[in-house]
N, C-alpha and C positions, 0 to 999 in steps of 0.2 A: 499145788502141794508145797511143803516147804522144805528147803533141803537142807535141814539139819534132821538126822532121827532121833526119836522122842523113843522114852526107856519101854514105851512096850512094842517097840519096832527095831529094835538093834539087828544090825547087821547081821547074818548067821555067822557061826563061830567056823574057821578052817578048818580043816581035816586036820589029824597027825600026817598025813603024807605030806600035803602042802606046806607042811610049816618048815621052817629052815632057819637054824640057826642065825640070830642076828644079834647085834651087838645092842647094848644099850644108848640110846639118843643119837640112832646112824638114820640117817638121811633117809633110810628103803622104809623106817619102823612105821608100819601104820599109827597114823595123831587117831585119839580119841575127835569128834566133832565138835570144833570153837563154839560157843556163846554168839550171838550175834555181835555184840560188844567188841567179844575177840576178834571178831573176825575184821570188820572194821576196821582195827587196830593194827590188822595186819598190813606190812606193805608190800613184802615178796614170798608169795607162798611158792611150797616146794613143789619144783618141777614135776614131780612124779603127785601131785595131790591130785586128787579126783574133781573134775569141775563141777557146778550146776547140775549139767545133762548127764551126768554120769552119778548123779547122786539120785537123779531122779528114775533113772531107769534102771538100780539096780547093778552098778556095771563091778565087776571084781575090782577088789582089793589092787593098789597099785602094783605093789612088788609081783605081783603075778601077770603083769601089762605087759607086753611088747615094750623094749625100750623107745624112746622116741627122739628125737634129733633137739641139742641144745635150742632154745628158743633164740630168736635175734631179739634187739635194742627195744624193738615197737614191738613186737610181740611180748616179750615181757612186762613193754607197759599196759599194753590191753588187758595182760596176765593181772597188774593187780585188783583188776576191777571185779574180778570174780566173785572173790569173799565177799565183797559189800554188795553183789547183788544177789549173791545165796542170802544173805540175813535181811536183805530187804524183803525178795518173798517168805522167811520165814517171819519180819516178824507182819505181813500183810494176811499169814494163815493163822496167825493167834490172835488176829482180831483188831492188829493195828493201819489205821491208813497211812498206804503209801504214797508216795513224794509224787502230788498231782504233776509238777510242774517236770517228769521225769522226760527225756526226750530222745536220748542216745542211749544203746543197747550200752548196756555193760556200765555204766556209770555209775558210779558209790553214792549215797546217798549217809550224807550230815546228821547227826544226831540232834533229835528233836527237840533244841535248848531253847526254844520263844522264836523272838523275832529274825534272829539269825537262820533259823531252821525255815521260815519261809521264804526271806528274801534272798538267800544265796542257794546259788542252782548248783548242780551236780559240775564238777570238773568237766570240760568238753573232752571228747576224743583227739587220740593225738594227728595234729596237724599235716593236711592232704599235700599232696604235689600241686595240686590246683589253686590250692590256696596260698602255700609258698611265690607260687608265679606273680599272682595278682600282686600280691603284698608288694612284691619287689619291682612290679615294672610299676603300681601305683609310688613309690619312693622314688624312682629313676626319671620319669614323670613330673613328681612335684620338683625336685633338684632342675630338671633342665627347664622347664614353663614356666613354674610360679615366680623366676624372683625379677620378673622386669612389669609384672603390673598385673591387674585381674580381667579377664576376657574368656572368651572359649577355653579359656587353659584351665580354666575351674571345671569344666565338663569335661575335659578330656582327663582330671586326674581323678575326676568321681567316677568316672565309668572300669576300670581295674578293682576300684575299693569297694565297686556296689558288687563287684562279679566276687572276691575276693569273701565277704558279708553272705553271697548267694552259695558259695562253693561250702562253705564251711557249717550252716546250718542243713544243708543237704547232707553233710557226712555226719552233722549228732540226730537227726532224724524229723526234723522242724518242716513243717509244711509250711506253702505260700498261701498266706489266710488276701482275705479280700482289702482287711483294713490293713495290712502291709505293704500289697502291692501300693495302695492309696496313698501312704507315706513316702511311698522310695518312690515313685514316680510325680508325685508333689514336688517333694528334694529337688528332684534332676530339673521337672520345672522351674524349679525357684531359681537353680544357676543357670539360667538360658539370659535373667536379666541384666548380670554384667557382661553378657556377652552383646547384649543389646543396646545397653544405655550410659551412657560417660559417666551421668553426676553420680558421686560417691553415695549419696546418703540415702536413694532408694536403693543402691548395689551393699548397702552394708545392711540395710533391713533383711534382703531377699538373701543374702547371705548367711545371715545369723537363724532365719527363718528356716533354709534347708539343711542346718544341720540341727535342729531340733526336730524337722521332720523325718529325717535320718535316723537319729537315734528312738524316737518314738518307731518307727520302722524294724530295727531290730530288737527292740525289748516289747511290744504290742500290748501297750497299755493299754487301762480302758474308763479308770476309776480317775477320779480329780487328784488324788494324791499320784497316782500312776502318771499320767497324763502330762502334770507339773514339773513331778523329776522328771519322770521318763526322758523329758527333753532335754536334760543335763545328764542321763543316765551315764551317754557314752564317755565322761572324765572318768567313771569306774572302773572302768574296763583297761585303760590307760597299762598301768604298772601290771596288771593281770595278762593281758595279752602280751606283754615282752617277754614275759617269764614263760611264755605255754609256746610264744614262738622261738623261743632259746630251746628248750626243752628237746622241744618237735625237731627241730635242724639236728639237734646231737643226734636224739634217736635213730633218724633216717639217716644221716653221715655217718654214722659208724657199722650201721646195720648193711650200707650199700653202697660204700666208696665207689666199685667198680662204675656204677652207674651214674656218682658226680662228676668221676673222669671220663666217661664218653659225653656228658653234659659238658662239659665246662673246654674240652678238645673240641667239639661242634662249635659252639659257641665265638671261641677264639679264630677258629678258620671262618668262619660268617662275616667276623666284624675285619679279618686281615682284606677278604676277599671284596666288600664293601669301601673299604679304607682307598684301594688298591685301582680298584674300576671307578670308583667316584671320581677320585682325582684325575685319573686321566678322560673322564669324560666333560670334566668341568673345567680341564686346559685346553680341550679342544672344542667347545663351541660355550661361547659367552652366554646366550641365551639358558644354557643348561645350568651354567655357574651360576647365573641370580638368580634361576629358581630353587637351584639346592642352596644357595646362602640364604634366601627368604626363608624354606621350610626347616630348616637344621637351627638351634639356639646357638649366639654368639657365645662362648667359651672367653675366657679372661682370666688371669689369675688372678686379678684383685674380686672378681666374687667368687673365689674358689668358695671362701667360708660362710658365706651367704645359703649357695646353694649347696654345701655341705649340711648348715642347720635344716635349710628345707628338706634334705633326702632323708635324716632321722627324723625329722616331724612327719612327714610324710608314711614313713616305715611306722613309728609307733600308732600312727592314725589308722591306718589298714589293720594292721597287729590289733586295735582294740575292737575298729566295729567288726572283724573275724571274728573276736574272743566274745563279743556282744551276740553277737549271732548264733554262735553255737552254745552257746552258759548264759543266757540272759540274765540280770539280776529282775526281780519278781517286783517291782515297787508298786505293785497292785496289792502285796501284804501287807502296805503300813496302811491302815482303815484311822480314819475317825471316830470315836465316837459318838452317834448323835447327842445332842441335849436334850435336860429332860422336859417332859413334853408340861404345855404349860395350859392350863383352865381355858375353854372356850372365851370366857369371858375378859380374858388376862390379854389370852394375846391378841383378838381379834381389836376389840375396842380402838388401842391406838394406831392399827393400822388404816379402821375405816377413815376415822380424823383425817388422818394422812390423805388417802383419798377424796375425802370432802376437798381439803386445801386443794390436791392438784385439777380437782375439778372447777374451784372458780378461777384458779389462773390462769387455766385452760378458757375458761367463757371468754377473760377479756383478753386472751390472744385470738380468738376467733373477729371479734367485736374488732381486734386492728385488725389483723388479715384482711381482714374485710371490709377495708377503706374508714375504717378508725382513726387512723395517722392525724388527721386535721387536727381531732379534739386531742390526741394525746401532745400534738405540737402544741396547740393554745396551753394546757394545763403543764406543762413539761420544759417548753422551749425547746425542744430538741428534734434535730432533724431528722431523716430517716435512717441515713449513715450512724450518725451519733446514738438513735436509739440501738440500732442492731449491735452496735460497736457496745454499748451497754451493759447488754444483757445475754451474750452469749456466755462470755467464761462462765457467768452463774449458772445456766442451763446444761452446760457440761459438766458440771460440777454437782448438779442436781441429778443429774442420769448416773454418774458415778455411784453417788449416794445411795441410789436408790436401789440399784444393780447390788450392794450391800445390805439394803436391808428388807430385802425377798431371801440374801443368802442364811440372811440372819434368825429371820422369819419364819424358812424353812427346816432351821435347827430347832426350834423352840414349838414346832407347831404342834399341832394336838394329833394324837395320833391311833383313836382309839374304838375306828369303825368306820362306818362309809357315811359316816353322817361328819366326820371330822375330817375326810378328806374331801365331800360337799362345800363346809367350810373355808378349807383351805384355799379351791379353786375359787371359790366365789367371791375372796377376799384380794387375794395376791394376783386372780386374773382382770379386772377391773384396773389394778395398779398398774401392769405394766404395758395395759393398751392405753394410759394415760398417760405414760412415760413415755409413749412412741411420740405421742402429741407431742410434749414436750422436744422430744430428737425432733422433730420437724420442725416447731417452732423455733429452735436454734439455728439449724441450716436452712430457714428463712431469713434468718436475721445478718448469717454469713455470705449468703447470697447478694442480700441488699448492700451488707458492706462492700464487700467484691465488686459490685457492678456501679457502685460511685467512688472506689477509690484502686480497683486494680487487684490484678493477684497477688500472691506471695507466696515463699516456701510456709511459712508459718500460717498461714491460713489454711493451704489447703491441706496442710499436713490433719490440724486440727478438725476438720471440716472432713478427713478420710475416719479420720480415729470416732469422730460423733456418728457417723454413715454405720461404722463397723458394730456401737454399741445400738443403734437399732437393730441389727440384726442378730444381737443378741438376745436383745428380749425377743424376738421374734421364736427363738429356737425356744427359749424359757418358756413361751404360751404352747410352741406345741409339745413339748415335753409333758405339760399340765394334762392335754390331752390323750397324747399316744403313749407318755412312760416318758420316763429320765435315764432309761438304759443309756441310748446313746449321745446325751446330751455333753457330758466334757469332751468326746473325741469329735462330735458335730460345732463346739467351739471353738478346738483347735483347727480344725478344716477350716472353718469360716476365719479365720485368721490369716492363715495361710494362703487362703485364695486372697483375702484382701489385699498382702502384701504383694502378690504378686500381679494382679490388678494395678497396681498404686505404682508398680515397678512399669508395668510395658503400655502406660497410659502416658510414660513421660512426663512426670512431676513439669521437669523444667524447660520443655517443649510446650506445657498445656499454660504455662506460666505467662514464657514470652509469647503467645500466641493469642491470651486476650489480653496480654496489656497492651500488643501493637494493634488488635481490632479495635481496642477503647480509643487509639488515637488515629485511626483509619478513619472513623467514623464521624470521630469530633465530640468526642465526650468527654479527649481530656487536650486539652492545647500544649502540655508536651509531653513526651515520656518521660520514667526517670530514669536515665541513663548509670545515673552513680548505685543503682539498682539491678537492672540487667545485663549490665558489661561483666559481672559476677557471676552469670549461669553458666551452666557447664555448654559442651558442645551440641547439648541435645535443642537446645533455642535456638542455633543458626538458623536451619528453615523458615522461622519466624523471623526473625531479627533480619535476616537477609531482604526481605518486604519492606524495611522503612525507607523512608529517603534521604539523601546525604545533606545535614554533615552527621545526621544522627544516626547510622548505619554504619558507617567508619568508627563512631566513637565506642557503639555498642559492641563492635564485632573484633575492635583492634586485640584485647588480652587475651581472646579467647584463640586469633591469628596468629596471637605467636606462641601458646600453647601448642598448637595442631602443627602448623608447617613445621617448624623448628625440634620436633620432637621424631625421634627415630624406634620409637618401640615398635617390636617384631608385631607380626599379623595374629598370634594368638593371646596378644595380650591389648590389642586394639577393639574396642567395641564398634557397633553395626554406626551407634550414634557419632563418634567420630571422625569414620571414613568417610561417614555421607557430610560432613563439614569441611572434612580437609577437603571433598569433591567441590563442594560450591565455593571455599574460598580458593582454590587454587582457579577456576573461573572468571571469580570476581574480588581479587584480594583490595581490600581496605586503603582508602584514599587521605593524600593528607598528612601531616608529623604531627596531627593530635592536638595543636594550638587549638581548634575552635569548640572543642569537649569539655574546657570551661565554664562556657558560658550555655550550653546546650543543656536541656534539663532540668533547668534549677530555677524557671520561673514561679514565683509564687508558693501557694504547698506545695508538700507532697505527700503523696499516700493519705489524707485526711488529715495530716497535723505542721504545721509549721516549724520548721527547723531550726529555727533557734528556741524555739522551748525546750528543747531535747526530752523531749517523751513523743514513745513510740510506743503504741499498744501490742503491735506484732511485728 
């Protein structure tokens, strides 16, 4: 029902007894019932006004109420939510839909101006004790961990910020859906990789990657427009969460002082009492004093400001995925348009073409696969290396392409019965089990280059990225079959697992480990040394296999990274201890004179070095 009364339900009129003189615009007068507009508009109704349930059940007129006890700071704020949720079920009994995306009792709801009305969420409820905690030991946290490098410290400041996100959508009324858990535990995987691996550039993918899976986590996108932001959602939330954690701390600080002073008295006796027994247990036995100086961060006051800026980055970061968490912004309302849909014979015609083409490039890639090479060296000159080396970029370049024009394909298609989505499938699924062809025929090609001239970052970076867009069409074919419901958030997954695949497979572990099998073996008569002495700590293991003098020369910049370096234990990865363990075993021989001349026989990598061209 709706709790405004409509004029053939007015209230009953009082008795002459009841009625008692009052003054004109005095606080006790019974209001006529606001508009829902008005009500909205309002922001501090009067203490004595009648709520919701009390409009619903009939309940007397205020001034005849028992008086009731001043309301506190937060109660008041609760208080203004009332009116806007009286007029949101009235205007839901006149015929209007209300605010699907509604989540926390008592929340006002936005006047229905377009696109603002769908994509911004109701105000959240004011800010829990549980969620103040998190916020502040996730800021205490970044201040003392992050500023001496990336390691376990990245998990240990996401673990307050995911509880902090968990506490605060629990108090506006947000259930734990299955594709969220899948996000925030994706996340928390993603940062286990610089806890694991030295070289920066798979630690800054797998970085970048779980805080997009984060934020798609707290706002539960599902649409390709969703899905896209969603993953940049949480900069939204930024300046909104400061203002609702400002807000929140006044309310309850003024509401319950007594209770910050027994908080903040505890507190101060914990950290005297800890101060107090630490030190003299770490003056009397040395073994206790290097494990508390190991586990405690070094203090300085030249990075006071350092770790000043991280404890507000920190604080606003928590402050937003909170305010993300409980007010999601909705970016599943900006929609596309489709286009409009185009003649069977319009659109289909140049796609088959299309097909034809990949079908006979596809024959005479089978025709080499398949022991072709001779003739295409007679008619070509070129070796196998040299072909592969060839023909990749274009084949990536063609999967890209094409991956665009299914997207394109799919805009324009006909759409006008089950004879036109026949069509569809029978045109655009043909294409992209052709395109697979093509993804394999490329990472044959990388393959062969790889195995006559060595790894690289740049190959196999390219060589993960062409892996990943087969398994894109792969999701595209079964979408064709089972639906496209979950097809953008099953591309985002498959991204996510890639990168983090690509992250604990050790790029530059898997590097140095076959270009020393290629020279174990005798495939290649030297290594390139002016190549591998560049990888991070994660190719020691490898690198530590060759023989000397080219194991000194490989491992010397990498030895004086490692030993010479004093960063605490939670900002050291898994891959650098286990290097500083084998060099400090077997540290590096020699003052580096004979590195020179090591490596630099003849090519390298497939091209000769004074041409200065390098394909990758």
């Amino acid at each position: 029902m709706s709790d405004q009364p409509s004029e053939a339900s007015r209230p009953p009129e009082k008795s002459e007894a009841s009625r008692a003189p009052e003054k004109p615009g005095s606080a006790d007068t019974p209001r006529p019932p606001e508009p829902p507009a008005v009500a909205e508009a309002a922001d501090t109704p009067a203490a004595n006004e009648p709520g919701p349930s009390e409009a619903r059940t009939g309940a007397p007129p205020a001034d005849t109420a028992r008086p009731s006890p001043a309301p506190s700071p937060a109660q008041a704020y609760d208080g203004r939510r009332q009116p806007a949720q009286a007029a949101q079920q009235a205007g839901q009994q006149a015929g209007q839909p209300g605010n699907p995306w509604q989540h926390g009792a008592g929340a006002p709801v936005a006047k229905d101006d377009g696109m603002t009305a769908r994509l911004r969420p109701p105000p959240p409820p004011l800010i829990r004790p549980a969620v103040l905690g998190s916020v502040l030991a996730t800021a205490l946290l970044s201040g003392l961990f992050l500023s001496d490098g990336l390691g376990v410290n990245l998990l240990i400041v996401a673990v307050p910020a995911a509880l902090a996100a968990f506490f605060a959508a629990q108090a506006a009324g947000r259930r734990l859906r299955p594709w969220t858990a899948t996000w925030a535990v994706g996340g928390l995987a993603l940062l286990a990789v610089p806890a694991l691996r030295d070289a920066g550039w798979p630690t800054f993918l797998a970085v970048v990657s779980a805080f997009a899976l984060g934020s798609l986590a707290l706002h539960g996108s599902r649409s390709w427009p969703g899905v896209l932001i969603g993953s940049l959602g949480l900069f939204d939330s930024v300046v909104p969460g400061i203002i609702w954690g400002v807000r929140g701390v006044r309310a309850r600080a003024s509401g319950s002082r007594a209770n910050w002073g027994v908080t903040l008295r505890t507190t101060a006796v914990a950290l005297v009492l800890l101060v107090v027994f630490g030190t003299l247990f770490a003056s009397a036995d040395a073994a206790f004093a290097e494990l508390l100086g190991s586990l405690m961060p070094e203090a300085s006051v030249g990075a006071g400001p350092w770790r000043t800026l991280l404890f507000a980055l920190g604080l606003a970061g928590a402050l937003a995925a909170a305010h993300a968490a409980a007010a999601p912004v909705r970016w599943d309302g900006l929609t596309v348009r489709p286009g409009k849909p185009r003649g069977r014979a319009e659109w289909a015609l140049p796609l088959i073409v299309l097909n034809l083409l990949f079908a006979a490039f596809i024959a005479l890639q089978l025709v080499v696969l398949f022991g072709g090479y001779d003739k295409v060296r007679d008619v070509t000159g070129l070796s196998h290396a040299e072909y592969a080396r060839q023909g990749f970029w274009q084949l990536l370049w063609a999967t890209l392409l094409t991956l665009l024009v299914i997207a394109l394909a799919l805009r324009w298609a006909p759409r006008g019965g089950t004879g036109d989505r026949t069509l569809v499938r029978s045109v655009l699924g043909p294409l992209c089990v052709l395109t697979l062809v093509v993804v394999a025929s490329a990472l044959r090609r990388m393959d062969l280059y790889v195995d006559e001239y060595g790894l690289t970052r740049l190959r196999i970076s390219v060589a993960a990225m062409e892996l990943w867009l087969g398994v894109v069409l792969i999701l595209i074919l079964a979408a064709g079959v089972f639906g496209a419901r979950f097809l953008p958030r099953a591309v985002a997954v498959s991204a996510a697992a890639g990168v983090l695949a690509f992250g604990l497979i050790s790029p530059d572990g898997l590097i140095a480990e076959q270009n020393v099998q290629r020279f174990e073996d005798g495939r290649s008569t030297s290594i390139d040394i002016d190549y591998v002495k560049d990888l991070s700590a994660d190719a020691v293991p490898a690198l530590d296999r060759l023989p000397e003098p080219e194991r000194s020369c490989a491992l010397r910049i990498v030895q004086n990274d490692v030993l010479h370096d004093d960063t605490p234990w939670y900002a050291t990865s898994w891959g650098e201890a286990r290097a500083k363990e084998i060099l400090e075993k077997r540290p590096v021989k020699g003052d580096g004179s004979d590195c020179y001349r090591v490596g630099r026989e003849g090519t390298r990598d497939g091209y000769d070095p004074d041409d200065g061209y390098d394909p990758y």
